[in-house]
C-alpha positions, 0 to 999 in steps of 0.5 A: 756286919756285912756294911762293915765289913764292906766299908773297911774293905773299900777303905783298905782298897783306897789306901792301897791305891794311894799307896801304890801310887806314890810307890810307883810314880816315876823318878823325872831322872833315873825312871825310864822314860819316852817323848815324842815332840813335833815342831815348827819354825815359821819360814822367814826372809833371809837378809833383803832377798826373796828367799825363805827358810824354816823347817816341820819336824818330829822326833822320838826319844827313849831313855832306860836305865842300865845300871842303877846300882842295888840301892836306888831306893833309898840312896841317901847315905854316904856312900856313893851311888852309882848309874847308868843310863842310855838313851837313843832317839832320832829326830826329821825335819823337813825344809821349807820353801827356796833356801835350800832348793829343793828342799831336803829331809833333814835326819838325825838317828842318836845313841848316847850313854850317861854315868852317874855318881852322887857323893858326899858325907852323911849326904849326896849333894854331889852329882858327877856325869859323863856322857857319850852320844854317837849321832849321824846328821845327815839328808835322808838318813845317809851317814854322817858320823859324829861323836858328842860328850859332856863332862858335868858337876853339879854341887847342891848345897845344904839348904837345898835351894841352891846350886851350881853347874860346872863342866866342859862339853863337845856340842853342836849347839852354836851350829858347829862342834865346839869345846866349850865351857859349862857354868851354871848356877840355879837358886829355888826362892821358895816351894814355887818360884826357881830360877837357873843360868846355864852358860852359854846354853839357857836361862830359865824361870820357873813357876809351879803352880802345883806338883802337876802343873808348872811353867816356865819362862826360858832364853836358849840357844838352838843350833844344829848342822847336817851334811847334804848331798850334791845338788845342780848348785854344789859338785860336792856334799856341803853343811847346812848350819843353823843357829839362833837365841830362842825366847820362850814359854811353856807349860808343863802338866804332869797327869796322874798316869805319868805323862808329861804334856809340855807345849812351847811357843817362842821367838828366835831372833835373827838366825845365823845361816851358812851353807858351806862357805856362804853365811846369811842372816834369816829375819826373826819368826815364831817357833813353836813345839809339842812334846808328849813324855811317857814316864815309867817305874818307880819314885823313891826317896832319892837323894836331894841331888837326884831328887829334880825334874829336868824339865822344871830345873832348866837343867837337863843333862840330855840337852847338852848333847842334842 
């Protein structure tokens, strides 16, 4: 009786864990989460001088929801679902070598809002996002206001394996602020293979090879711009302004306490550099990238146009305010 009763309390104990397990894994968009990342670009030359440029860096990002409406759990039906999300973070990278003598520290500190609203009849297959982030990309975190946003549709279609992206977004991602256009489209070719075009951001293929591990083929815009103190060259604060295409590939494993593993190697080709009014080229070079994410709180049964991974979609809303 005693070996009975011990064999149904350690088979009422496993099913709890599991139980507890799927009730609890994190939602990859509406759970809060945390990721730090360190990168590397490998100095190179710029155009036929001896003069080379490239950067170490780090950042720490946070997103927590501050609004996910009564029924996130079970957000399916009809009606519209609403969200609100904010996120901050800050990020350092430190110049190398002789293009921009001596080198600086280069620092961003960030803040953003997302809102969200899904909607559709007897489905949400519609999801609408509005995002606002106020940053500061500056030398050693001096001052440096800027105000970022995007406005974006994303429409999921009934069978669930394809979708599009439209919207307008005031991005640094050239290396300077623009207004610019987002058109996207995504299409899942079966349970492991998606692919997804964002213009003019990135083009992305993934492969999951489980629900735990998955990898990923990408082409991506990388470009950014901080304000720079006075130096024996400049009287005045002058703009350092990097921008280049970047091929990729990564790989993701999702561990079984929520945390995100996410290593990334690639190429760049030849960069456009400007400080101020002097533009250059920089010779092409590796980059490389780790980012460790920590996820958080539970995973419902979302709706389908809710129910998507960022990092295997080759969509991810925060990117387009970076």
């Amino acid at each position: 009786m005693r070996k009975i009763s011990l064999s149904l309390f350690l088979l009422l104990a496993v099913a709890s864990i599991s139980v507890f397990g799927q009730e609890y894994k994190p939602h990859p968009l509406l759970s809060p989460m945390w990721n730090a990342e360190t990168e590397y670009l490998v100095p190179s030359q710029v155009e036929d001088s001896t003069l080379k440029n490239g950067f170490t860096g780090a950042s720490f990002n946070l997103r927590f929801p501050i609004y996910r409406g009564k029924d996130w759990l079970s957000a399916d039906g009809g009606k519209p679902y609403f969200a609100l999300i904010a996120h901050t973070g800050g990020n350092v990278r430190q110049s190398q070598l002789d293009y921009i003598e001596p080198d600086r520290l280069l620092t961003m500190y960030k803040f953003g809002l997302t809102g969200m609203m899904a909607s559709g009849v007897s489905s949400l297959r519609n999801l609408f996002l509005i995002q606002a982030t106020a940053s500061s990309p500056a030398q050693d975190f001096n001052f440096a206001p800027r105000i970022h946003g995007a406005i974006i549709w994303r429409k999921l279609y009934h069978n669930n394996k394809l979708w599009h992206t439209l919207g307008l977004t005031y991005t640094p991602v050239f290396g300077r602020d623009l207004l610019l256009p987002v058109i996207g489209a995504g299409y899942k070719i079966n349970n492991e293979n998606q692919v997804q075009l964002t213009f003019p951001f990135n083009f992305s293929y993934t492969y999951l090879l489980s629900r735990q591990i998955s990898f990923s083929g990408r082409i991506i815009n990388n470009g950014m711009y901080y304000k720079l103190e006075a130096d024996a060259y400049r009287n005045d604060d002058f703009y350092y302004r990097y921008n280049a295409q970047r091929i990729s590939v990564s790989a993701r494993y999702i561990t079984d306490l929520n945390v995100v593993w996410t290593p990334e190697i690639g190429f760049t080709n030849k960069a456009h550099l400007e400080l101020d009014d002097v533009k250059n080229r920089q010779l092409s070079t590796l980059y490389l990238r780790l980012t460790f994410q920590v996820r958080f709180g539970k995973r419902p049964a979302a709706s389908p146009i809710m129910n998507f991974d960022p990092g295997d979609s080759g969509f991810d809303p925060s990117y387009l305010v970076e």
